[in-house]
C-alpha positions as CSV (number, residue, x, y, z in Angstrom):
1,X,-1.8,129.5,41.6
2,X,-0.7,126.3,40.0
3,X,-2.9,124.5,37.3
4,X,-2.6,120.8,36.9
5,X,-2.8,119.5,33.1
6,X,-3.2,115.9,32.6
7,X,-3.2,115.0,28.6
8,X,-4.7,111.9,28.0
9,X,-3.0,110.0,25.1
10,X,-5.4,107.1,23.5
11,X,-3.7,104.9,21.2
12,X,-4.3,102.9,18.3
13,X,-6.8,99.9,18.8
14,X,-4.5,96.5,17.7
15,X,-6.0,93.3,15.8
16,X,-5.0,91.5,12.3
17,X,-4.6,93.7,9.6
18,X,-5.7,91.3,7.4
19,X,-9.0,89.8,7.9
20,X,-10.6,86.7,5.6
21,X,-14.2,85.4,5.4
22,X,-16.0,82.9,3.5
23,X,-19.2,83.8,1.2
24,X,-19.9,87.4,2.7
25,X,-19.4,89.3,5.8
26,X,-20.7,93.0,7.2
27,X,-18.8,95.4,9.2
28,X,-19.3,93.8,12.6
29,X,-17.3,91.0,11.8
30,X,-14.2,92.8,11.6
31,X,-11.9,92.8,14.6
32,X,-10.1,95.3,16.6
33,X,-9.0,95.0,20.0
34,X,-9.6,98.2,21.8
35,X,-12.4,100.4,23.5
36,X,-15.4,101.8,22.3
37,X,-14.1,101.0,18.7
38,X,-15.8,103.2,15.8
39,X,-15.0,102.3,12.0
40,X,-14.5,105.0,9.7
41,X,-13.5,104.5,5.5
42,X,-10.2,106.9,5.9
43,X,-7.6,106.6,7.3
44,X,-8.3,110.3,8.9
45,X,-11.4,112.1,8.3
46,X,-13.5,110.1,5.9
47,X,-16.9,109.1,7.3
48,X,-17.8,107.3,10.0
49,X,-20.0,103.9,10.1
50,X,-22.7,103.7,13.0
51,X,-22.7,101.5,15.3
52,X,-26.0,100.6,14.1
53,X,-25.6,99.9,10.6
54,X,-22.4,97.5,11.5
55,X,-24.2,94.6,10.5
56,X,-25.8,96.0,7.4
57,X,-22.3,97.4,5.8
58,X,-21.2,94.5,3.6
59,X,-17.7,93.9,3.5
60,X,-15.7,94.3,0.0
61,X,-13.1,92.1,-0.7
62,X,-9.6,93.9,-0.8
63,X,-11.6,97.2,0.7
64,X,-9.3,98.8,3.9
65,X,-11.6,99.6,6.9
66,X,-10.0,102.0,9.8
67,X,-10.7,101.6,13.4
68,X,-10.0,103.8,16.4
69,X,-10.9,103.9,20.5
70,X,-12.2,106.0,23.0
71,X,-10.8,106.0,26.2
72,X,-11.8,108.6,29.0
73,X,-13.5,110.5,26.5
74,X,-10.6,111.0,24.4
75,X,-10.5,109.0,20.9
76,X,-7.1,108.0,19.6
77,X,-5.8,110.5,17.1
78,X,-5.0,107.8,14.5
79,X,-6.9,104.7,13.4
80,X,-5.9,101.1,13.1
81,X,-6.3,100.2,9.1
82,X,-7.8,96.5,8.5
83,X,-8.3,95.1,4.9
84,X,-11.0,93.1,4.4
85,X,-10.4,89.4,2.2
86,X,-13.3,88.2,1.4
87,X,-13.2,84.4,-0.2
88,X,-15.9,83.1,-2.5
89,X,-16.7,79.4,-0.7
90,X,-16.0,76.9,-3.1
91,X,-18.2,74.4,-5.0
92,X,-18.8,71.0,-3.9
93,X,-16.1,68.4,-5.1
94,X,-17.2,65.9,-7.1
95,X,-17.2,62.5,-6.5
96,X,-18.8,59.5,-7.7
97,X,-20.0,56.1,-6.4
98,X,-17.5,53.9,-5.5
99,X,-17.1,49.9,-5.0
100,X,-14.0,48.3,-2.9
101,X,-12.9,44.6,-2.8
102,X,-13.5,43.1,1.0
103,X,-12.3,46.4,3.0
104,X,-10.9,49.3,2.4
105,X,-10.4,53.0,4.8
106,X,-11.5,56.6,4.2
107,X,-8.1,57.6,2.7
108,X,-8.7,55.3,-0.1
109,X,-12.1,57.8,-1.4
110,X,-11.9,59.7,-4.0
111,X,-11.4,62.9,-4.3
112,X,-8.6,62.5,-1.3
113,X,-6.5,64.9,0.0
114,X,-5.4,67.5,2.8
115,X,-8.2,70.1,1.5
116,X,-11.1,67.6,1.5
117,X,-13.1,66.2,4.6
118,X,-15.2,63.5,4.5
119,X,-18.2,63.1,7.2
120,X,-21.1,60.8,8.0
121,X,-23.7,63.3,7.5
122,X,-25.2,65.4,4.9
123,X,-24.8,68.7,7.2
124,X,-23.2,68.5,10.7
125,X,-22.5,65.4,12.0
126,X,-19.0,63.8,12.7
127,X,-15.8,64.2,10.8
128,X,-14.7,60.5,9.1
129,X,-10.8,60.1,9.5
130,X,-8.5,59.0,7.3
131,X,-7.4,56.1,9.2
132,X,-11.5,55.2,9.5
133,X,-12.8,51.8,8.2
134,X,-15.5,52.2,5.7
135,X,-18.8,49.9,5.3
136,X,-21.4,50.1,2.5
137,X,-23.5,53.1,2.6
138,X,-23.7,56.8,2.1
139,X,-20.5,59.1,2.7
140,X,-20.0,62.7,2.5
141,X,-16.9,65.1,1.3
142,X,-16.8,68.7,1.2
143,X,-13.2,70.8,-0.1
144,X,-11.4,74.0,1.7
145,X,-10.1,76.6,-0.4
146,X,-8.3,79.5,1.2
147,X,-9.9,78.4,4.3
148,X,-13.6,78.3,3.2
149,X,-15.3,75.1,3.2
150,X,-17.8,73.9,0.6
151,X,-21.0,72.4,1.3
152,X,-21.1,68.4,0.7
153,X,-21.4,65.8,-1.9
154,X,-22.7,62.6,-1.2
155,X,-20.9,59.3,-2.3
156,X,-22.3,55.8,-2.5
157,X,-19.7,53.2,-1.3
158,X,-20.0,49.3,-1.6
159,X,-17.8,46.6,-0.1
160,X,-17.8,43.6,-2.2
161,X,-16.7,41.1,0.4
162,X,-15.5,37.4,-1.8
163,X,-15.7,34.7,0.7
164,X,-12.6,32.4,0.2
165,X,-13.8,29.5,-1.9
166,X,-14.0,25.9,-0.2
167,X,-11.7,23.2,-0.9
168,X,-10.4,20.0,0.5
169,X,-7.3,17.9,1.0
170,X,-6.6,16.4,-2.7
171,X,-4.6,13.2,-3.7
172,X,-2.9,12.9,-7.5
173,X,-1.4,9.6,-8.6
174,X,2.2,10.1,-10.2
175,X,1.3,13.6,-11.9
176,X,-0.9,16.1,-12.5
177,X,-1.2,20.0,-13.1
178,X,-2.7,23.1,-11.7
179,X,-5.9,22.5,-13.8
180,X,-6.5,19.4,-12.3
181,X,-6.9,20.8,-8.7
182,X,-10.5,21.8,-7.7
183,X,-12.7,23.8,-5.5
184,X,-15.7,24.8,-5.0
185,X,-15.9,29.2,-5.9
186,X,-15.8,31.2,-8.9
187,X,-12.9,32.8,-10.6
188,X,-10.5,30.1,-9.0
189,X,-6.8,31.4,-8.7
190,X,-4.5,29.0,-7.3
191,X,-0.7,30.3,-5.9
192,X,1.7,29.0,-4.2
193,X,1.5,31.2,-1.4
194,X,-0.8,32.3,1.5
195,X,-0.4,35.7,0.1
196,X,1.0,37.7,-2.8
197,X,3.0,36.1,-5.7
198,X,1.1,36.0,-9.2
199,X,-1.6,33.0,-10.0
200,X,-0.3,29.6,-11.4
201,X,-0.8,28.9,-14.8
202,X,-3.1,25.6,-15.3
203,X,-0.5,23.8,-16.8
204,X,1.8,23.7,-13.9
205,X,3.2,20.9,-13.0
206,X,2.0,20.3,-9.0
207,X,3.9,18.3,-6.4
208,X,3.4,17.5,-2.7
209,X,3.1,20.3,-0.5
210,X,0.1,23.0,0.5
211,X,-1.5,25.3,-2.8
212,X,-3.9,28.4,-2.2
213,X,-6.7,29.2,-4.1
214,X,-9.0,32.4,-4.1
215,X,-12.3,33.3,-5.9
216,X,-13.6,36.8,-7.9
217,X,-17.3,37.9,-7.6
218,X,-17.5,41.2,-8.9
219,X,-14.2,42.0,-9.5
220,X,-13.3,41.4,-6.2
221,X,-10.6,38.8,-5.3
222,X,-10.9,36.9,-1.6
223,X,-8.5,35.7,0.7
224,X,-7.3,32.0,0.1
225,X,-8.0,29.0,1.0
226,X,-5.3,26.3,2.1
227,X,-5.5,23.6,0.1
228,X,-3.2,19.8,1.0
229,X,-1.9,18.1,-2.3
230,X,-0.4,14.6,-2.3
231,X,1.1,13.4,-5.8
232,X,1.6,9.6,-5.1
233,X,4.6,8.1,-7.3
234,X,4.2,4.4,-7.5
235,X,7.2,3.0,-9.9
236,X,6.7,0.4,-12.5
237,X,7.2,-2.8,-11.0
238,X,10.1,-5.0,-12.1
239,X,10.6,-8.2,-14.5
240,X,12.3,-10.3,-16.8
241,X,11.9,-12.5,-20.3
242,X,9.9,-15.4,-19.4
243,X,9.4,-18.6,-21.4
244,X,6.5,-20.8,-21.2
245,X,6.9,-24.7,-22.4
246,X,4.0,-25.5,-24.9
247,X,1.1,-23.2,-23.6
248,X,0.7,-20.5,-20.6
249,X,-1.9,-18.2,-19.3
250,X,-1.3,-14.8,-17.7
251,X,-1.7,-16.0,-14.0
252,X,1.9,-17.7,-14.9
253,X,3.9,-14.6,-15.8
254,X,5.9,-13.2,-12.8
255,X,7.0,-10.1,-12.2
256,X,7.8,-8.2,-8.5
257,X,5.5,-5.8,-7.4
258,X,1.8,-4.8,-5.6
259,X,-1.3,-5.9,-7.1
260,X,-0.2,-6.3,-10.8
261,X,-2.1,-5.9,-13.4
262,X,-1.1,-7.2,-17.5
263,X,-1.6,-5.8,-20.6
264,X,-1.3,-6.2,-24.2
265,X,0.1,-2.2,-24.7
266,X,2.2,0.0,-23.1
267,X,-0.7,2.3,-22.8
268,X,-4.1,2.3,-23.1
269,X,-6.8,-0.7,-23.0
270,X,-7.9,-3.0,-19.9
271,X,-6.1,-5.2,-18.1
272,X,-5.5,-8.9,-18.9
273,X,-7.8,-11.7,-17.4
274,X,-5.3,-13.9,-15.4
275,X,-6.6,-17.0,-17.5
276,X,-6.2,-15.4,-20.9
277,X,-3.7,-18.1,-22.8
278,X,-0.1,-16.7,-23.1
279,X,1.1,-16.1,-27.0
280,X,5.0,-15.5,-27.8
281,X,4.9,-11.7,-27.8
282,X,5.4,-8.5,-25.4
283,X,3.1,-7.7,-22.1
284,X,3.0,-4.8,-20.2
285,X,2.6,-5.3,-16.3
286,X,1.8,-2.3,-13.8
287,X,1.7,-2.1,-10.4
288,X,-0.8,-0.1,-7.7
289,X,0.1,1.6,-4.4
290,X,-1.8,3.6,-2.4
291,X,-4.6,3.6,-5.0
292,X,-2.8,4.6,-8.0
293,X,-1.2,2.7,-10.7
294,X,2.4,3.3,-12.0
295,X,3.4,3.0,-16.2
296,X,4.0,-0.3,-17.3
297,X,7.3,-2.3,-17.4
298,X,7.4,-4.2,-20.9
299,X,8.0,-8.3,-21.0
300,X,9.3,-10.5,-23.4
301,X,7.1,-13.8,-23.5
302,X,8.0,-16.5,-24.9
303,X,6.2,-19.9,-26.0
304,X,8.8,-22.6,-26.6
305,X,7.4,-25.9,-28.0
306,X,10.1,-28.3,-29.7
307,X,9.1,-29.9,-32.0
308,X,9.1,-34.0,-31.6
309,X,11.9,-35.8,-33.1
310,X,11.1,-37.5,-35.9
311,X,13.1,-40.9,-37.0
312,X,11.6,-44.8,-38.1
313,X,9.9,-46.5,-35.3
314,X,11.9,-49.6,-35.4
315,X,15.1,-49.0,-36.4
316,X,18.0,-52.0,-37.1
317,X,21.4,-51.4,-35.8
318,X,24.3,-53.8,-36.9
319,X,27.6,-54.1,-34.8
320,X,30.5,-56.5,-34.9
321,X,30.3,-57.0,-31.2
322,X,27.8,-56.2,-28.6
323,X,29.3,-53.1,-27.9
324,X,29.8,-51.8,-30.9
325,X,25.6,-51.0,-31.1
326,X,24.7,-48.0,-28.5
327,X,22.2,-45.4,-28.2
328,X,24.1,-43.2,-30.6
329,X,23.4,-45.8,-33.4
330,X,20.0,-44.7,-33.5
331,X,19.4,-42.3,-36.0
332,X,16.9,-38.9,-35.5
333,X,16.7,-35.6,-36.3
334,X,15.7,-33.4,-33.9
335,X,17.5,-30.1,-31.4
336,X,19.4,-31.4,-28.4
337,X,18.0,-34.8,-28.5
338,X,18.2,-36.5,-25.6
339,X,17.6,-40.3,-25.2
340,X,15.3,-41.9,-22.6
341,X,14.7,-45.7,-21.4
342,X,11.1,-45.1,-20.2
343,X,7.9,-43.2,-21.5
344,X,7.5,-41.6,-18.3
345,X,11.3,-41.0,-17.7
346,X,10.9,-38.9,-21.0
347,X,8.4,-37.1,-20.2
348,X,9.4,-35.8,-16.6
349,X,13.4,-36.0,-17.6
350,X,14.5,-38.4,-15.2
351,X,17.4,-41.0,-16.2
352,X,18.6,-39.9,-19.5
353,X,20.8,-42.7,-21.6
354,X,24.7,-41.8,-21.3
355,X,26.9,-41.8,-24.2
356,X,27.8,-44.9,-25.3
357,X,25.2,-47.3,-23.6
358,X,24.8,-50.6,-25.1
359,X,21.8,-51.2,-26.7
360,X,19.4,-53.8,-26.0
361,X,17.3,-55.9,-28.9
362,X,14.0,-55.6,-29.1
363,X,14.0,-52.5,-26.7
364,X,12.1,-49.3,-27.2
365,X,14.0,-46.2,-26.6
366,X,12.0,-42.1,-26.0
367,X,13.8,-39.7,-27.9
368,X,13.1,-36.0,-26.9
369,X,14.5,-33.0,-28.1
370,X,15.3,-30.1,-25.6
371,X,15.4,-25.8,-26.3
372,X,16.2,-24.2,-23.2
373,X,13.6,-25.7,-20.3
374,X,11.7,-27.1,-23.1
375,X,11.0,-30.7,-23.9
376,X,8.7,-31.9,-26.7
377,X,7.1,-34.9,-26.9
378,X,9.0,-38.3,-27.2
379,X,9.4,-40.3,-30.3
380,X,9.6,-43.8,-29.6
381,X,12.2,-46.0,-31.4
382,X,12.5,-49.8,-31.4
383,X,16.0,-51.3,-32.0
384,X,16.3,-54.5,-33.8
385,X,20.4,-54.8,-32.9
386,X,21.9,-57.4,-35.8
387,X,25.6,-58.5,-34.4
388,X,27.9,-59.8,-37.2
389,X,25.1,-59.7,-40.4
390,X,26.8,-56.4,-42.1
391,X,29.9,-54.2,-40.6
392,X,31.3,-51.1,-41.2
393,X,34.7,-51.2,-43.1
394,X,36.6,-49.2,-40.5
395,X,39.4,-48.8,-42.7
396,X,37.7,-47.1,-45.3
397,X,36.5,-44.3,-42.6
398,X,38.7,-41.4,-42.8
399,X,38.6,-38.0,-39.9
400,X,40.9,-35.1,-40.1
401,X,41.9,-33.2,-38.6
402,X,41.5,-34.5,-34.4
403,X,42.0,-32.1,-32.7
404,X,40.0,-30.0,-34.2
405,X,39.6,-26.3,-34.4
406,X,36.7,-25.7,-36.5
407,X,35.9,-27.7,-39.7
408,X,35.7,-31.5,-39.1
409,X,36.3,-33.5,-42.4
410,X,34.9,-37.3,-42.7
411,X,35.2,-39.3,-45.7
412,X,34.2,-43.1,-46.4
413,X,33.9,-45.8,-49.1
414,X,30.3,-45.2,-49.4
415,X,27.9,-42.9,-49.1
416,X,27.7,-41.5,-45.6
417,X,23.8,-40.8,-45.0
418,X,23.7,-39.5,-41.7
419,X,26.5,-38.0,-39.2
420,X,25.2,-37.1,-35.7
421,X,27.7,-35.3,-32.8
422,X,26.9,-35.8,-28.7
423,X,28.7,-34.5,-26.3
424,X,29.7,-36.9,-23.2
425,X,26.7,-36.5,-21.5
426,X,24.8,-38.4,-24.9
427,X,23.3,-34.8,-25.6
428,X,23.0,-35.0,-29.5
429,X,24.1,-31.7,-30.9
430,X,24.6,-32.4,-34.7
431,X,22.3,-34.3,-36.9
432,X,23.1,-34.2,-40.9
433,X,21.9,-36.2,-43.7
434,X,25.2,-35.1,-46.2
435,X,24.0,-38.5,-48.5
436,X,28.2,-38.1,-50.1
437,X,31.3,-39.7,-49.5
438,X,32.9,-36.3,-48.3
439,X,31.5,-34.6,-45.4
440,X,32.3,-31.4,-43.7
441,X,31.2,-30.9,-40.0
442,X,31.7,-27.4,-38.4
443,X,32.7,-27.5,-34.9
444,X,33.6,-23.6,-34.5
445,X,30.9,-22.7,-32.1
446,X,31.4,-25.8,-29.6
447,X,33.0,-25.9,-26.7
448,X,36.8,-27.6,-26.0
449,X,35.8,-30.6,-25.1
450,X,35.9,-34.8,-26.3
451,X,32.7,-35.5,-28.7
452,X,31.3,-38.6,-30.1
453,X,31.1,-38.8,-33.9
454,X,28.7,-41.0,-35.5
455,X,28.7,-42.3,-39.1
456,X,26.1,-44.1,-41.0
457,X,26.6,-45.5,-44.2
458,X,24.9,-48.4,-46.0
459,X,22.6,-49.7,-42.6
460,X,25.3,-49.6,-40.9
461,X,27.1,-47.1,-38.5
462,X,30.7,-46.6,-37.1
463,X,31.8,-44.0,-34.3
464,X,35.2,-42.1,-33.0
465,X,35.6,-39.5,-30.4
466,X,36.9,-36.4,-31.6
467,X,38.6,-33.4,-29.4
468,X,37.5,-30.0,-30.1
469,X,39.8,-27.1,-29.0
């Protein structure tokens, strides 16, 4: 009669053969994947651990525990070996308070790192990322080491947020540095740009355009403030040498420009009131636009008053013949004299006397001598003209040479006193007293033209025309 055999083969429960923990762990902690699973300490034989006592057989770190199944009453015939790791959990890290400028994330803590974790609890709670803001308050970080987590250490974190400092639109006049900019903030920092680039040094020079400025409370730098800077440039104003006749105040000096103001240095001191009397010297004038005054242009002043001719009053003129007494007869000393029939012709320069007019007896003539736009008083002369009483021995006068180029040379009988040049318009331009028979007139620095010479000698007086080349 046939016998059916069946053989039941149960095999090896499967699972990690390696198996970590963190701390401690006990026997039913261990994994195998298999049915009704019993642990033994051998491989074969060895002894087995009840089910009961599971949870009070504390694992051993390196220590190999065996497990094998029972199916269908039948326990596999070899055991499934799993070594037990069991990790010490690490200490807390440490970490101290820290302080950020304005804002700053989770990643920038400290510690940092792929093994630490930072959450917003003491004990549960939510994991902080990386990529997180952070505000003041209280964070916490725990570290993983070969998968076991520590508990956590709590950090205090400030954020120092520096306002940007306050500032408004500013206006320099023709320079002005860094230093001279302001604001309202501590720890000022001015740049050049909105952001980055390194601080200005206070001695830079600015210009027009838009500077940034930031403050530092605590440490920590803000964000800048735009800040509008206008340098004005207002030029020195333009003029030339000016010369006053006699006297002058300020309000007569000239120069081109916007509200001028004069002074007496090229820097420094107040201005000039505009009725302050005018000496020969240099003044300074400056001009203001847009509210800011330029450097000074410098002007040569000066104060011409010729001095009055001087001559006798009542002078006597002998000629052969009418003609032969005219205004050049009269003798004066004086620069550029110029000869006038009238007090008030003289003193506003109206009609002068031409070369070679006849004189009249008993008639006063002005005299005034001229320097540039200058006039000086007149001298008044009266001419007492004698015809006939005493001549001038013609032949005795000697010229040479006519032309002439330079050096004029007049001798006569007796002694010459006097020898006065005009030119045609009457302008006397030479006036010596030689008192000698031989005189030597230098011409060099005349122009060509015809000149009348006149000689005196003895109260008398002759004249020639001479032409200088």
């Amino acid at each position: 009669m046939p016998v059916t055999v069946t053989i039941n083969v149960t095999n090896v429960p499967t699972g990690n053969a390696s198996q970590a923990f963190c701390g401690s762990a006990n026997l039913s902690q261990l994994v195998a994947t298999g049915t009704n699973i019993k642990w033994y300490n051998a491989a074969t034989g060895g002894t087995e651990y009840p089910a009961s006592l599971w949870t009070l057989v504390g694992l051993v770190n390196g220590t190999t525990y065996y497990a094998s199944q029972t199916v269908n009453g039948c326990e596999s015939t070899s055991r499934f070996a799993v070594t037990a790791v069991v990790n010490p959990i690490p200490t807390a890290p440490n970490a101290s308070a820290q302080t950020f400028c304005n804002a700053a994330l989770v990643s920038d803590l400290l510690p940092n790192g792929s093994a630490y974790t930072w959450y917003d609890a003491m004990t549960g709670g939510n994991v902080v990322v990386s990529t997180a803001s952070i505000s003041s308050g209280t964070y916490y970080v725990s570290q993983t080491v070969n998968g076991c987590e520590s508990s956590r250490t709590a950090v205090t974190v400030t954020i120092n947020i520096t306002t940007a400092p306050t500032a408004s639109a500013q206006t320099f006049c023709n320079s002005a540095l860094v230093a001279n900019l302001a604001a309202v903030g501590t720890g000022l920092q001015w740049y050049s740009a909105s952001i980055g680039g390194s601080a200005l040094s206070a001695s830079t020079t600015l210009a027009t355009g838009t500077y940034y400025v930031s403050q530092t409370i605590n440490g920590c730098e803000s964000t800048r403030t735009s800040v509008s800077v206008t340098v004005n440039v207002s030029t020195a104003p333009t003029s030339n040498a000016q010369t006053f006749c006699s006297a002058g105040t300020v309000a007569d000096l000239v120069a081109a420009g916007s509200s001028l103001q004069w002074y007496t240095a090229p820097t420094g001191g107040s201005p000039i009131s505009t009725t302050t009397a005018l000496t020969s010297g240099i003044y300074y004038v400056s001009q203001t636009v847009n509210g800011c005054e330029s450097t000074r242009t410098a002007v040569n002043v000066t104060i011409s008053s010729p001095a009055t001719p001087t001559g006798a009053t009542t002078q006597t003129i002998f000629g052969g013949v009418g003609p032969d007494a005219t205004i050049e007869d009269i003798s004066v000393s004086g620069t550029n004299v110029i000869w006038y029939p009238t007090a008030a012709d003289a003193a506003a320069g109206t009609n002068a006397i031409p070369a070679g007019t006849q004189l009249v007896d008993g008639t006063t003539y002005y005299a005034v001598s001229v320097v540039g736009t200058c006039r000086s008083t007149a001298l008044a002369v009266t001419v007492v003209v004698v015809l006939e009483n005493e001549s001038f021995d013609i032949k005795s006068l000697k010229f040479y040479p006519n032309p002439v180029i330079d050096i004029l040379t007049i001798s006569y009988s007796s002694e010459i006193t006097s020898v006065q040049v005009y030119d045609i318009s009457g302008r006397q331009i030479r006036n010596m007293n030689p008192n000698s028979n031989l005189v030597t007139v230098d011409l060099s620095d005349l122009a060509t033209s015809v000149y009348v010479v006149k000689v005196f000698a003895n109260d008398t007086s002759s004249e020639f025309k001479v032409v200088k080349k």
